[in-house]
C-alpha positions as CSV (number, residue, x, y, z in Angstrom):
1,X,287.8,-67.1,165.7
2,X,286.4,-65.0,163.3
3,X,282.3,-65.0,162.9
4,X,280.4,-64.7,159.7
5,X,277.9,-62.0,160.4
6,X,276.4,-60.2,163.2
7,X,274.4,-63.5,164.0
8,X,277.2,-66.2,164.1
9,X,278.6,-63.8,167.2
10,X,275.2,-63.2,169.0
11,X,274.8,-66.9,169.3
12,X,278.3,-67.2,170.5
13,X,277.5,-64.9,173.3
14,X,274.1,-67.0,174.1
15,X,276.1,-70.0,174.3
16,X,278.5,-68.7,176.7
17,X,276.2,-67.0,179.3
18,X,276.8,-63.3,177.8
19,X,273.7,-62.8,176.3
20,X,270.1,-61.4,178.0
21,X,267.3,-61.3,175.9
22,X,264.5,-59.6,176.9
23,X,260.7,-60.5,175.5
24,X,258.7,-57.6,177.2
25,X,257.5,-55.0,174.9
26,X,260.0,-52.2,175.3
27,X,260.1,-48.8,173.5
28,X,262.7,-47.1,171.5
29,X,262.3,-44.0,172.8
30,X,264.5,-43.8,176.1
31,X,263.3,-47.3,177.7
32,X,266.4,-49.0,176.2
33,X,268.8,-46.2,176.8
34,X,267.7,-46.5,180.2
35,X,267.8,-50.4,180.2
36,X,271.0,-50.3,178.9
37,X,272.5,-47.6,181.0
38,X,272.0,-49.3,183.8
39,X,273.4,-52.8,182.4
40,X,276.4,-51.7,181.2
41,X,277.3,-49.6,184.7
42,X,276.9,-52.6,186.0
43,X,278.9,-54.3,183.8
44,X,275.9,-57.0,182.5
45,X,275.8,-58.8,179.6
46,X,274.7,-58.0,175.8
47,X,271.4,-57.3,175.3
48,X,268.8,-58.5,172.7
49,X,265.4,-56.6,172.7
50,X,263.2,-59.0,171.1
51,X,259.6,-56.9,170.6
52,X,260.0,-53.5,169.9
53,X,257.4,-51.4,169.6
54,X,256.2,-50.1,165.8
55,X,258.8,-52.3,164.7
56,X,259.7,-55.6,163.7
57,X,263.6,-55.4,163.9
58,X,265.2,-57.4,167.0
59,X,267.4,-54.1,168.6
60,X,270.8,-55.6,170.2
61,X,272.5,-53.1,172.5
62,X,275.7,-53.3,174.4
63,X,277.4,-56.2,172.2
64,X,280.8,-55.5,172.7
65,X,280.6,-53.7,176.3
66,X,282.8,-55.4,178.3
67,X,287.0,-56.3,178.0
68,X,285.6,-59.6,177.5
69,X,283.1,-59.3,174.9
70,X,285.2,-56.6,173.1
71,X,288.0,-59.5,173.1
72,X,285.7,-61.7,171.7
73,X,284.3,-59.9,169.1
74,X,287.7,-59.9,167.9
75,X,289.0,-62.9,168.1
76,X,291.4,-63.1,171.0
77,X,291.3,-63.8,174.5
78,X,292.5,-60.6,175.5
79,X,293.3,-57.0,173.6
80,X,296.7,-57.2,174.8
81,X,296.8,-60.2,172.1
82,X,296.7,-58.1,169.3
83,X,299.5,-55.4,170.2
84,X,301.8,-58.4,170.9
85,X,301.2,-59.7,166.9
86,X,301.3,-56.8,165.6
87,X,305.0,-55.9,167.7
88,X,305.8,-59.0,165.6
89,X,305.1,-57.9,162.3
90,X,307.1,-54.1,163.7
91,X,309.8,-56.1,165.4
92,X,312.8,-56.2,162.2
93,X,314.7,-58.5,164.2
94,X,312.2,-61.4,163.2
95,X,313.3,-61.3,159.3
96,X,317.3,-61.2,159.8
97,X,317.5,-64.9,159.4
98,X,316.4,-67.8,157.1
99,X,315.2,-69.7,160.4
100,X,313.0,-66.1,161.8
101,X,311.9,-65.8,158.4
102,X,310.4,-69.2,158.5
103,X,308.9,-68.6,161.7
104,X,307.4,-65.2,160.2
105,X,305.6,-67.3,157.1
106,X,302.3,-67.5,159.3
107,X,302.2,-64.2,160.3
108,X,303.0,-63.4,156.5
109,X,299.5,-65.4,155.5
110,X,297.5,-63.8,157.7
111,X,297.8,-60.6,155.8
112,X,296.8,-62.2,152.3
113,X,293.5,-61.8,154.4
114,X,293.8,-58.3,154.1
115,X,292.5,-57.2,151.0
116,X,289.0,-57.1,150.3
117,X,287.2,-59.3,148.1
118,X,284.4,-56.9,146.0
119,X,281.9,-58.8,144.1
120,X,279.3,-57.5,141.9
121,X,276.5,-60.3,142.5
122,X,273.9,-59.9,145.3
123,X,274.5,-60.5,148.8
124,X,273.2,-61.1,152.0
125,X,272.3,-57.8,152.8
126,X,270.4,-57.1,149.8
127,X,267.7,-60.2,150.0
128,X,265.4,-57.7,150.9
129,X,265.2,-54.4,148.7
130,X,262.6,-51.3,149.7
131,X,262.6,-48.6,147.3
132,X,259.4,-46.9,148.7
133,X,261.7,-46.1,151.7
134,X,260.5,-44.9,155.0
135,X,262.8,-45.6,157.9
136,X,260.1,-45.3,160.4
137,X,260.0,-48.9,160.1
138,X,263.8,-49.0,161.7
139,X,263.8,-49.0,165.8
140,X,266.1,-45.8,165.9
141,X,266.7,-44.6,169.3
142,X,265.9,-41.7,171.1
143,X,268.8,-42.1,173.4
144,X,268.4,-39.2,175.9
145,X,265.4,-36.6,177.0
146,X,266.9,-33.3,175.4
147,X,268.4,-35.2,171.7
148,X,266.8,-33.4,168.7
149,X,265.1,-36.9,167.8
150,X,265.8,-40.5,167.1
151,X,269.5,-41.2,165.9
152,X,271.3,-44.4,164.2
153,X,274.1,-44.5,167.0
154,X,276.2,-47.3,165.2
155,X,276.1,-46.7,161.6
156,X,279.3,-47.8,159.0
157,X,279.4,-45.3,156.7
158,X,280.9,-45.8,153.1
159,X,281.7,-42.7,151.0
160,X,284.6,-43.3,148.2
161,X,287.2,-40.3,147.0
162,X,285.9,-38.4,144.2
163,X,289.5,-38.3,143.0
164,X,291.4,-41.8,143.8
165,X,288.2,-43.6,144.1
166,X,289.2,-44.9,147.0
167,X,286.8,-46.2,149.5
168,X,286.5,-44.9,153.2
169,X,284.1,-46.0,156.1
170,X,283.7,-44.3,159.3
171,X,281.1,-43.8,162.1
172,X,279.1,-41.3,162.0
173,X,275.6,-40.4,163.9
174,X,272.9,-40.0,161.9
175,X,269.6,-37.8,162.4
176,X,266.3,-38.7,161.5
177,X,264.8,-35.7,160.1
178,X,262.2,-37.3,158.0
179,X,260.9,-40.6,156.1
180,X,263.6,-40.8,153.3
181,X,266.6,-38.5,154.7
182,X,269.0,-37.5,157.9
183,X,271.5,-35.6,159.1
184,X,275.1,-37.2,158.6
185,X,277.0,-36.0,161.2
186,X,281.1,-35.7,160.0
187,X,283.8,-33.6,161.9
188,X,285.4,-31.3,160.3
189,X,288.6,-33.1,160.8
190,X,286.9,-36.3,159.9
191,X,287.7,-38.2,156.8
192,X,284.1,-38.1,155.3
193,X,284.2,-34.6,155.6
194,X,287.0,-34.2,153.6
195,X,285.5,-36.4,150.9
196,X,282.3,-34.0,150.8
197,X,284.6,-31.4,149.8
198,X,285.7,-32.8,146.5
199,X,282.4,-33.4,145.4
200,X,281.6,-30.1,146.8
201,X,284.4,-28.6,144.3
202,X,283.6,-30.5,141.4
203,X,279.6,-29.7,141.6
204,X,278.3,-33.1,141.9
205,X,275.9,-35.6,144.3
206,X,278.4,-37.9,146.8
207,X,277.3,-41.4,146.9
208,X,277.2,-42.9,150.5
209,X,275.6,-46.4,152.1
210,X,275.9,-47.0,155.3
211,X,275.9,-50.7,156.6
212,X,274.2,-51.6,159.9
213,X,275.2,-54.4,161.8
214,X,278.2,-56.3,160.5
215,X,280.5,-58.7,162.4
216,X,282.5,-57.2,165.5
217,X,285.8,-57.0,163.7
218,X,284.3,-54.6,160.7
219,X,281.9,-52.6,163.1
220,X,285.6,-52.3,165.1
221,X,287.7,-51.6,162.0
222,X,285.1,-48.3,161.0
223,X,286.0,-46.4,164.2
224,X,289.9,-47.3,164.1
225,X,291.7,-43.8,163.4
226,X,293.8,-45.3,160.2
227,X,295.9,-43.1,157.9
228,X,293.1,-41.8,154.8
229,X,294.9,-43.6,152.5
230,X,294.5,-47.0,154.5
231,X,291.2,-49.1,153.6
232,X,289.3,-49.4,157.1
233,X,288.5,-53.1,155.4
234,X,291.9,-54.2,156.0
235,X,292.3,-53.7,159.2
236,X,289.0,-55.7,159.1
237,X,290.4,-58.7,157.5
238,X,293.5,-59.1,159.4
239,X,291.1,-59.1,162.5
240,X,289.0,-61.4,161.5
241,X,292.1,-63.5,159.6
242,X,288.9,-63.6,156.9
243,X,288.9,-61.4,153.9
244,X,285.7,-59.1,154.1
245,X,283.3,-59.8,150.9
246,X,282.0,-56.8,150.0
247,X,278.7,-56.3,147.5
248,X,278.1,-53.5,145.0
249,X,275.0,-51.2,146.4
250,X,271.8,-51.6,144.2
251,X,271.7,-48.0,143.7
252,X,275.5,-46.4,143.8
253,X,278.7,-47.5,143.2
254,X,279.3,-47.9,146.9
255,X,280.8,-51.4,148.0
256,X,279.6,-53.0,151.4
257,X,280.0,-55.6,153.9
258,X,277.8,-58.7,152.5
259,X,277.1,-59.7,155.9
260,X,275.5,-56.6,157.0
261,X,272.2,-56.9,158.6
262,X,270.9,-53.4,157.3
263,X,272.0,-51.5,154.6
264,X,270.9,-47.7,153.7
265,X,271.8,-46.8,150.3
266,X,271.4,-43.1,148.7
267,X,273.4,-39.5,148.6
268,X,274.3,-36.4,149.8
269,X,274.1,-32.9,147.7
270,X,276.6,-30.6,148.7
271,X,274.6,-27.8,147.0
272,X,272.3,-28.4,149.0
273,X,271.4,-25.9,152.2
274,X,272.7,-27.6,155.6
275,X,270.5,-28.6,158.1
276,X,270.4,-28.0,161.8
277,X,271.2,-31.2,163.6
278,X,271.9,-31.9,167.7
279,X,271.7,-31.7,170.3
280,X,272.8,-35.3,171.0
281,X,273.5,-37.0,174.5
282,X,277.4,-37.6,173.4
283,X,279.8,-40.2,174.1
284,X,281.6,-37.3,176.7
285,X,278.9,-37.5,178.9
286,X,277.1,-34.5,178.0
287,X,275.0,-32.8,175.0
288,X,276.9,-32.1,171.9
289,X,275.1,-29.1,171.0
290,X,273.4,-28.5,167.3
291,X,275.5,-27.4,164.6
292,X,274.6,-27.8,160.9
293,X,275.5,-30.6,158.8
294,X,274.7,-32.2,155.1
295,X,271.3,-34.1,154.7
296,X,272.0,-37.5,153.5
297,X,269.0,-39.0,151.2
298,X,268.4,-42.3,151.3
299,X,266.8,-43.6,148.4
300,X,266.7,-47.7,148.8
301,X,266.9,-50.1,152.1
302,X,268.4,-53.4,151.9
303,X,268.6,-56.2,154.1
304,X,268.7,-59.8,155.5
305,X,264.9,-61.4,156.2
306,X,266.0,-62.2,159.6
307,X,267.9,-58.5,160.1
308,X,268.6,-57.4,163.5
309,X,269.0,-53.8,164.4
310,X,272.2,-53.0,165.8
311,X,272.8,-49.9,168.3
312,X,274.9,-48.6,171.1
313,X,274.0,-45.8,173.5
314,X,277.0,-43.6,174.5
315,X,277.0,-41.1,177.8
316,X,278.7,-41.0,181.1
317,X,281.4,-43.8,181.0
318,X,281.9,-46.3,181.1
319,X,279.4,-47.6,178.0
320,X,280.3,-49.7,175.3
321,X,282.1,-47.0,173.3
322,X,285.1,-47.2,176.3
323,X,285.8,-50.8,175.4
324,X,286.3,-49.9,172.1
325,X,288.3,-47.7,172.5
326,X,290.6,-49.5,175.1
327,X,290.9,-52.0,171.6
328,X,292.1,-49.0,169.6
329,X,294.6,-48.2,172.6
330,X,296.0,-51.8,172.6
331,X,296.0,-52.4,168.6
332,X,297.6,-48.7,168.0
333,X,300.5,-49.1,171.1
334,X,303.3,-50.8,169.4
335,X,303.1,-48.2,166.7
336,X,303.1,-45.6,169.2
337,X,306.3,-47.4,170.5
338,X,308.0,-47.6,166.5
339,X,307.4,-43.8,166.4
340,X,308.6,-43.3,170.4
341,X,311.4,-45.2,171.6
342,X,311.3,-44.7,175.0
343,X,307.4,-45.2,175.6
344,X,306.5,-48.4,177.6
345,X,302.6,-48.3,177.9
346,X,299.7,-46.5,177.3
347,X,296.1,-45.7,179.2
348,X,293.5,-43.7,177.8
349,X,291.6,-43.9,180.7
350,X,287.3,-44.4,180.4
351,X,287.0,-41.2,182.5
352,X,289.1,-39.4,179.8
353,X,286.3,-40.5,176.8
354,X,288.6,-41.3,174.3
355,X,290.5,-37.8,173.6
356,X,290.9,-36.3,177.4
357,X,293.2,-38.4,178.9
358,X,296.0,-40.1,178.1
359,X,298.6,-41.5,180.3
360,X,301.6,-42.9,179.3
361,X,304.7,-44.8,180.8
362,X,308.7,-44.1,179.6
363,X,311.9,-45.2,179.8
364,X,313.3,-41.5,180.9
365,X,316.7,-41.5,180.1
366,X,317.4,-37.9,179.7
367,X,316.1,-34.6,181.1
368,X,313.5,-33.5,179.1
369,X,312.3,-36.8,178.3
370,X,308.7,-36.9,179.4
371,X,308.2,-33.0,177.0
372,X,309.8,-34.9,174.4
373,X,307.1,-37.9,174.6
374,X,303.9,-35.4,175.2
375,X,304.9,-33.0,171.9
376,X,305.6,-36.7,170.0
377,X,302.1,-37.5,170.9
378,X,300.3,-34.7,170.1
379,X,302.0,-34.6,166.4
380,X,300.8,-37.9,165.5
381,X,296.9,-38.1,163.7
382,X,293.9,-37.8,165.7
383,X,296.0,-37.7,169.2
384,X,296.6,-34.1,168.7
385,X,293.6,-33.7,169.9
386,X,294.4,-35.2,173.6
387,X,293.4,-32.4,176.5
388,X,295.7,-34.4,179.1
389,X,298.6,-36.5,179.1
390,X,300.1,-37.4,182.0
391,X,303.9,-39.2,182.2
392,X,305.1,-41.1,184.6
393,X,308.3,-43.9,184.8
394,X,308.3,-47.3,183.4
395,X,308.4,-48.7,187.0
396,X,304.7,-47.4,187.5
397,X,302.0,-49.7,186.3
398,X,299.7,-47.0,183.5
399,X,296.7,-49.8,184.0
400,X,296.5,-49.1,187.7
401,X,295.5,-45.2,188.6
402,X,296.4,-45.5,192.4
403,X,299.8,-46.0,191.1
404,X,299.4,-43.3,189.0
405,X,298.1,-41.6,191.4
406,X,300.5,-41.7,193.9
407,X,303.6,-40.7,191.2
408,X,301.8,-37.5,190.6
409,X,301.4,-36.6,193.9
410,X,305.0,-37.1,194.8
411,X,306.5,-36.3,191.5
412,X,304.8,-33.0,190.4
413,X,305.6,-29.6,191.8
414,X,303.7,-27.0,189.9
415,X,304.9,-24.7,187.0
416,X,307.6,-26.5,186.2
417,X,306.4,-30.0,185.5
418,X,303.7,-28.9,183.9
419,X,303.6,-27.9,179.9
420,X,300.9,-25.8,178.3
421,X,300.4,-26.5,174.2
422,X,298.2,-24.4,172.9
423,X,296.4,-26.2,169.5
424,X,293.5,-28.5,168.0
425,X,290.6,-29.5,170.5
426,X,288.0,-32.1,169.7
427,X,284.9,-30.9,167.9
428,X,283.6,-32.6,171.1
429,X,285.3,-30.6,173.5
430,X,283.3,-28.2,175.4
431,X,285.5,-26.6,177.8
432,X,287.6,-24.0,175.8
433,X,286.8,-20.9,175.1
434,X,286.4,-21.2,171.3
435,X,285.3,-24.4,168.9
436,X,288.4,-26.5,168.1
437,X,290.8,-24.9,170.0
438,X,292.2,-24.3,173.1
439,X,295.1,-25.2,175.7
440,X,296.2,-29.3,176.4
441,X,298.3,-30.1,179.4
442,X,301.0,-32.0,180.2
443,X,301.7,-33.4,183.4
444,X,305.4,-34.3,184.4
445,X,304.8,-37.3,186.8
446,X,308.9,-39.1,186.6
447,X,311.0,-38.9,189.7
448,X,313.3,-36.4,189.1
449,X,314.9,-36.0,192.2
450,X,318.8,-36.6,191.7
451,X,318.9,-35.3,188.6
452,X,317.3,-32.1,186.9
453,X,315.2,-30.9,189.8
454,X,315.5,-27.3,190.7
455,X,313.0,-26.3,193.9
456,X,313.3,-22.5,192.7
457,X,310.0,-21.7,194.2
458,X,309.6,-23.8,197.6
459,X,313.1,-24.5,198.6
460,X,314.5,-27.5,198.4
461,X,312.9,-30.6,200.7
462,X,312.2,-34.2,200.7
463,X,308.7,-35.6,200.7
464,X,306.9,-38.7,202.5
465,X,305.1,-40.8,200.2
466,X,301.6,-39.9,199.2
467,X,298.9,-41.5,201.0
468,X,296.8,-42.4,197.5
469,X,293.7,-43.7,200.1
470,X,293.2,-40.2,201.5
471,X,290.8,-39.0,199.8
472,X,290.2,-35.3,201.9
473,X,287.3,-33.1,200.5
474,X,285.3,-30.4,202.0
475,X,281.8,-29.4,201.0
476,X,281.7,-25.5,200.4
477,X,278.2,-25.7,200.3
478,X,277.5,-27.2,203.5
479,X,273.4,-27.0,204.1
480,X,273.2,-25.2,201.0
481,X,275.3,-22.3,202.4
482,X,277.7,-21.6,200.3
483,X,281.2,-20.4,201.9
484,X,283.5,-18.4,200.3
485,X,287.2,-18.9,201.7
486,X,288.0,-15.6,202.2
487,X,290.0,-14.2,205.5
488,X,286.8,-12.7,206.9
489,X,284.5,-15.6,207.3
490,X,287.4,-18.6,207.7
491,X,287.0,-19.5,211.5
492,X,290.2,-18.1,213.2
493,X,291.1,-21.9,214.9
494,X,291.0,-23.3,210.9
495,X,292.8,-20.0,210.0
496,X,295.2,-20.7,212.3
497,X,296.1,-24.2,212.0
498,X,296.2,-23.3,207.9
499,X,298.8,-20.7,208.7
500,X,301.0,-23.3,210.6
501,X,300.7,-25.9,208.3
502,X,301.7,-23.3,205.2
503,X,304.8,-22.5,207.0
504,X,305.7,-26.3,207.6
505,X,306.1,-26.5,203.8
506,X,308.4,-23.6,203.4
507,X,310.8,-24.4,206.1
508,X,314.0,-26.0,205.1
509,X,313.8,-30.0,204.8
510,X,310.4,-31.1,206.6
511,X,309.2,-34.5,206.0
512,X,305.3,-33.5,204.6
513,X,302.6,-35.6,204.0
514,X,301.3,-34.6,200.3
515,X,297.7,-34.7,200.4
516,X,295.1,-33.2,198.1
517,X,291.3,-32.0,199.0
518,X,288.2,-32.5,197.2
519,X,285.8,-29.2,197.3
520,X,282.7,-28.8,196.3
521,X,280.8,-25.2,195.7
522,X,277.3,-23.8,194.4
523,X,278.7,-22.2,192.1
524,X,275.9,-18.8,191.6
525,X,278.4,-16.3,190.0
526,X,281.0,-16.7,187.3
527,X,284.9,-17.2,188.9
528,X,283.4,-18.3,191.9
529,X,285.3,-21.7,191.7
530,X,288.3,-20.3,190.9
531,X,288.3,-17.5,193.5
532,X,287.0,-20.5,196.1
533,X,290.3,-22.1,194.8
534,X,292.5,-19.2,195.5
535,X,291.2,-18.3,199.1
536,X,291.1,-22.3,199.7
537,X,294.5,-22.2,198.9
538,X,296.0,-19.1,200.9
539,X,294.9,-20.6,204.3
540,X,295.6,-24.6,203.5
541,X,298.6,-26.6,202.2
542,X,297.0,-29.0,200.4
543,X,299.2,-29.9,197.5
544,X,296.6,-30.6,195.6
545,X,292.6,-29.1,195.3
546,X,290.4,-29.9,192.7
547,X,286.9,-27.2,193.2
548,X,283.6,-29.2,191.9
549,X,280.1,-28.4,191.5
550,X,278.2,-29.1,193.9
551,X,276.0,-31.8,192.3
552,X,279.5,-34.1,192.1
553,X,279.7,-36.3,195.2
554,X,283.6,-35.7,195.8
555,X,283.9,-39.6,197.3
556,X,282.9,-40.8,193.8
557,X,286.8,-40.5,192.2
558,X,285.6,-41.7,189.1
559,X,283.1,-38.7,188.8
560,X,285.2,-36.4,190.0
561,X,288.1,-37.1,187.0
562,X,285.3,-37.2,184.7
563,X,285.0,-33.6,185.3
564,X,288.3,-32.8,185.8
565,X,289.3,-34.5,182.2
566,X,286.1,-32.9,180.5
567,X,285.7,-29.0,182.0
568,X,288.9,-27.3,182.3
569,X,291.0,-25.2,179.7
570,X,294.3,-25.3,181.5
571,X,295.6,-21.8,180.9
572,X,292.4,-20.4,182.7
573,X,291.2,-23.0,185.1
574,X,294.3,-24.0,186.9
575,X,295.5,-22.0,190.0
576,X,299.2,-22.2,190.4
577,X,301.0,-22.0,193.9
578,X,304.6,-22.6,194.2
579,X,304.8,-26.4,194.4
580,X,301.1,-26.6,194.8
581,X,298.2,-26.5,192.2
582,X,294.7,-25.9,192.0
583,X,292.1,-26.9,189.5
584,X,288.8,-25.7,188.8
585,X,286.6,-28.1,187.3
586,X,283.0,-26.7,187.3
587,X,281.0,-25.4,184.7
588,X,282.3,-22.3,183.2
589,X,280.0,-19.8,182.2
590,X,279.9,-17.0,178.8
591,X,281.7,-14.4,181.8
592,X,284.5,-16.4,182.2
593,X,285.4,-16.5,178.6
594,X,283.5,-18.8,176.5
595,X,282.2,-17.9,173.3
596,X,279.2,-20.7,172.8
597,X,276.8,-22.2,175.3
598,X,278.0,-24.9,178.2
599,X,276.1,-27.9,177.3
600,X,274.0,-30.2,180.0
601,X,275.4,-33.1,181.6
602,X,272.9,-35.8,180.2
603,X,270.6,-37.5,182.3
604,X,267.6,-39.8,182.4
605,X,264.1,-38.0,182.9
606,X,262.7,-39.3,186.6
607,X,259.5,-40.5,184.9
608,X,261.4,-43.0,182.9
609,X,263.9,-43.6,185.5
610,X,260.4,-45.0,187.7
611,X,259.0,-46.7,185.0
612,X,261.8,-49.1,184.3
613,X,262.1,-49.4,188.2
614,X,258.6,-50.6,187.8
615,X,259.3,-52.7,185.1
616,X,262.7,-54.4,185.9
617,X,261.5,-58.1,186.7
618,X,259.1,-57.8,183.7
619,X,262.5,-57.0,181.9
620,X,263.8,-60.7,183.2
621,X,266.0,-58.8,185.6
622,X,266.3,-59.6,189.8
C-alpha cells in the first residue's frame, strides 16, 4: 500500500504494535540520540517523541529501522519483493508473445505512476508560511558529544540544473550555523555538488528547498543512487504505485513533495566564502571531520499545522540508515545482474556501512571469473567507491556470513586470490592515506581446486573444512602489558609448538585445520600492529590474523569486521605470508602514512549514558 503523508504511515505503525511514543519531556540535545541508539541496537520499534523541549514539533526517530518497517514503508512485505518486479520489467522474455504481453499490461500501468504531477496551487506543506525565519523553533539534533552543533539528519534536498532545468533531490546533512542559514553538506562526487557548479560558472544564486518528512517511499527515493539524468520522483511513484504531487515553493522555482511535513525554502551563493562545517558523528561509525562547504540561506519555512519533525541518528551499525540501504541493495540487484551475467546475489553487509563491503555470489564458469565481476562492479556509479568485495560461488548463501565465512577460509590462499585496485574512495572513508583515494580489495573466495589453482608458494595440499565456530584470539595486552611477538620474549614451549605447527603446513599433503586468531594490542607507537602481525605470524600458522585495538573485544565478530571494513588501506595494512594473511586493523597514525587526522570512534558522553539509565521507565521503557 502506498500512504499519503508521513502521518497516514505513523498510524499504520501504531496500529500494528510498531510504534513507542514517549510523553516524558526529552531533549534534543543527545537524550534522543541516546534513546534511540539504544532502541534500534536492540532492534525496537519506531519512535515518536511527543514533548520536546523549546519546541513544539513532535520528533519521530527510527521510522524505517527494521527489515520490517523498511518493507513497510514501501509497500511490500519484503525487499526481496521489489527486485523480483523489477526482474520482470528487465526480463525480455515477458514481451515475446501476444499472451506475455498481456500478462505484462499491469506491470505496464504501474509505471504511468511514474511521472510526477507539479502543480502550481498551494499544498499541504505550505498551510503554514514563516517569513521572519528562525529555525531555533525546529527540534534539530545534537546527535553526538564532539558534532559541531545541531544538524537536520534527514533532509530531501531539491536543487534543479541551471542548464536542463531538470530537478534533482538528494540527502544531504545540514548545519545549523545560525537563525536563518546552515551548512549544506554535498560530496564532491555528489549530484548537488555538481549543480552548484553551474551556477558557480554562470555567476548566479542556486535555488534549493529542502522537504522534511514525506512518505517512506520519497524519503527512500532521495538517497537511491539513480543515474543524474533520472528524476529521484520516479523512482518515488513507482514505489508508492502513486504519482508524487509536487507544489511550487512560495519563494523559488523549486517543486516539492505536497505532503511534506516541513519545508525550508531559500538559496545558496556560490560567491559566497565557504564555511567550516563538521565534525559530525557519521553513518561509518565515527566523526566525519570538518571540511568547508556552501551556506545555504533559508529565507521562508513552510509547513502542515499538525507537522511532525522527522530525523534519524546514524553511528555504529546497525541504525536505520543500514535498512535502507539493504532496500537500495535489493531494488538495484537485478540491474546489477542485466549489466553481470554471471552474478547471483548480493550483500552489502551493515558492518560494511554502505560503501565497505560488498559481497557477492557468481555463477564461475571460467578462470578469471570472480576479477571479471569485482572490476564490473567497481565501473558502475557510486560502487566504485566499494573498499571490499568479497566473491564467492553461487552454492554459498551471500545473506548468511558463516557461510561466507567458511568459503573464505577454505578458498583463499594469499597473493593470489587477492586483487589490489587502486582508485576513488568515499569522501567518508578515513583509512587511506589521502582524501578520495586509496587501494580497494578483492577477495577471491570460489573453489578453485581442480581447475586454475597453482600452490606456487606453499606446495600443493588439501585442506579440512574450516571450523567457522572457532573463533581463536589472543589479547596482546594482557593486564595492560603489552607484548610484542618477537623471538626474544615468546615463551620457548609457545615458540616451539609454533615452529612445529609452521612446518605441518609446508610438508607435502597434510590434512590442516584452517583457523584464524583474533589479537588485540595497545597500540603506543606507530607500526606496532603491523609489526605485532609480522612476529605473530613467524612463530604461529594461523591462516588467518586480524591485529585490533585493544578497546575491541575480539569475541564481538560484528565489531571486529566493523573495523576490519572501516581502518585498513590494503596495500599497507595487510601482511602477506605464503597462503596466509594478516590484517591490521587499528588506528593508523600521521607516521604510518596518512596525510589528515584519524577521526574518533563516536561515543555517548557517561553523564548522558547515566541520565537516561535514570530515566528509562520515565521513558515508558521496562
Amino acid at each position: 500500500m502506498s500512504y499519503q503523508d508521513l502521518h497516514t504511515f505513523i498510524n499504520e505503525l501504531d496500529k500494528i504494535g510498531e510504534l513507542k511514543r514517549i510523553n516524558a519531556e526529552v531533549s534534543s540535545e543527545l537524550e534522543i540520540t541516546e534513546i534511540t541508539d539504544r532502541i534500534s541496537k536492540a532492534e525496537g520499534p519506531a519512535l515518536l517523541f511527543e514533548n520536546v523541549t523549546g519546541s513544539n514539533y513532535p520528533v519521530l526517530m527510527n521510522a524505517m529501522g527494521s527489515f520490517e518497517r523498511m518493507s513497510l514503508g514501501l509497500g511490500v512485505s519484503n525487499l526481496d519483493e521489489l527486485g523480483d518486479e523489477i526482474s520482470n520489467y528487465l526480463e525480455f522474455g515477458n514481451y515475446l508473445s501476444v499472451r506475455k504481453l498481456i500478462k505484462s499490461i499491469p506491470r505496464f500501468f504501474r509505471l504511468l505512476h511514474v511521472f510526477p504531477n507539479k502543480s502550481r496551487r498551494r499544498g499541504r506543506c505550505q498551510e503554514v508560511i514563516e517569513r521572519d525565519v528562525d529555525l531555533g523553533t525546529l527540534p534539530v539534533l545534537k546527535c553526538w558529544p564532539e558534532d559541531a552543533g545541531r544538524f537536520v539528519t534527514l533532509p530531501l534536498v531539491f536543487t534543479k540544473d541551471i542548464k536542463t532545468k531538470q530537478q534533482n533531490v538528494g540527502m544531504y546533512r545540514l548545519q545549523i550555523l545560525d537563525k536563518t542559514s546552515t551548512g549544506m553538506h554535498w560530496h564532491k562526487h555528489k549530484d548537488g555538488s555538481e549543480i552548484y557548479k553551474g551556477y558557480k560558472e554562470s555567476n548566479q544564486k542556486m535555488p534549493v528547498s529542502v522537504a522534511l518528512g514525506c512518505d517512506p517511499s520519497i524519503t527512500y527515493a532521495s538517497t537511491a543512487p539513480l543515474p543524474k539524468m533520472l528524476d529521484e520522483m520516479m523512482l518515488a511513484g513507482w514505489l508508492r504505485k502513486k504519482r508524487v504531487r509536487l507544489v511550487k515553493c512560495i519563494t523559488n522555482d523549486i517543486y516539492v513533495p505536497e505532503n511534506a511535513e516541513i519545508v525550508l525554502e531559500g538559496y545558496v551563493d556560490p560567491q559566497e566564502e565557504l564555511v567550516l562545517e563538521g565534525p559530525f558523528g557519521d553513518h561509518t561509525g565515527y566523526y566525519s571531520l570538518a571540511d568547508y562547504y556552501p551556506r545555504f540561506h533559508v529565507t521562508c519555512i513552510t509547513h502542515k499545522k499538525n507537522a511532525i519533525y522527522p530525523a534519524t541518528v546514524v553511528g555504529k551499525p546497525p541504525m536505520e540508515d543500514c535498512y535502507m540501504a539493504k532496500a537500495t541493495e535489493r531494488i538495484f540487484l537485478p540491474m546489477l545482474k542485466m549489466i553481470i551475467p554471471e552474478l547471483v546475489d548480493l550483500n552489502l553487509p551493515l558492518e560494511g556501512v554502505f560503501h565497505n563491503c560488498a559481497i557477492v555470489s557468481i555463477n564461475s564458469k571460467f578462470p578469471g571469473c570472480a576479477q571479471k565481476t569485482m572490476y564490473s562492479i567497481w565501473g558502475m556509479g557510486q560502487m566504485m567507491y566499494t573498499k571490499l568485495i568479497v566473491v564467492v560461488d553461487a552454492s554459498v548463501d551471500v545473506q548468511n556470513l558463516s557461510a561466507v565465512l567458511e568459503a573464505v577460509l577454505n578458498n583463499v590462499y594469499g597473493a593470489e586470490d587477492l586483487v589490489f585496485s587502486d582508485g576513488p574512495l568515499d569522501a567518508l572513508d578515513h583509512s587511506s592515506n589521502q582524501a578520495l583515494f586509496g587501494c580497494r580489495l578483492g577477495v577471491d573466495a570460489t573453489d578453485k581446486l581442480g581447475s586454475h589453482r597453482h600452490f606456487t608458494d606453499i606446495g600443493d595440499y588439501n585442506t579440512a573444512p574450516a571450523k567457522c565456530e572457532a573463533n581463536h584470539h589472543v589479547n596482546a595486552n594482557a593486564n595492560n602489558n603489552s607484548i610484542n611477538y618477537t623471538n626474544d620474549n615468546i615463551k620457548d614451549k609457545d615458540n616451539d609448538n609454533a615452529r612445529d605447527l609452521t612446518k605441518s603446513i609446508v610438508n607435502e599433503n597434510p590434512k590442516v585445520s584452517i583457523s584464524y586468531h583474533i589479537l588485540t594490542v595497545h597500540k603506543d607507537k606507530p607500526w606496532y600492529g603491523k609489526d605485532t602481525l609480522k612476529a605473530y605470524m613467524k612463530h604461529n600458522a594461523d591462516k588467518y590474523v586480524i591485529v585490533v585495538d585493544d578497546d575491541v573485544d575480539p569475541k564481538d565478530l560484528s565489531t571486529v569486521m566493523w573495523k576490519v571494513f572501516n581502518n585498513i588501506d590494503a596495500r599497507r595494512d595487510l601482511v602477506i605470508e605464503g597462503a596466509r594473511i594478516g590484517i591490521d586493523a587499528t588506528k593508523k597514525r600521521r607516521e604510518e602514512g596518512l596525510t589528515r587526522d584519524w577521526p574518533n570512534d563516536i561515543t555517548m558522553t557517561q553523564r548522558m549514558k547515566q541520565q537516561v539509565d535514570e530515566r528509562w521507565s520515565e521513558y515508558g521503557f521496562e
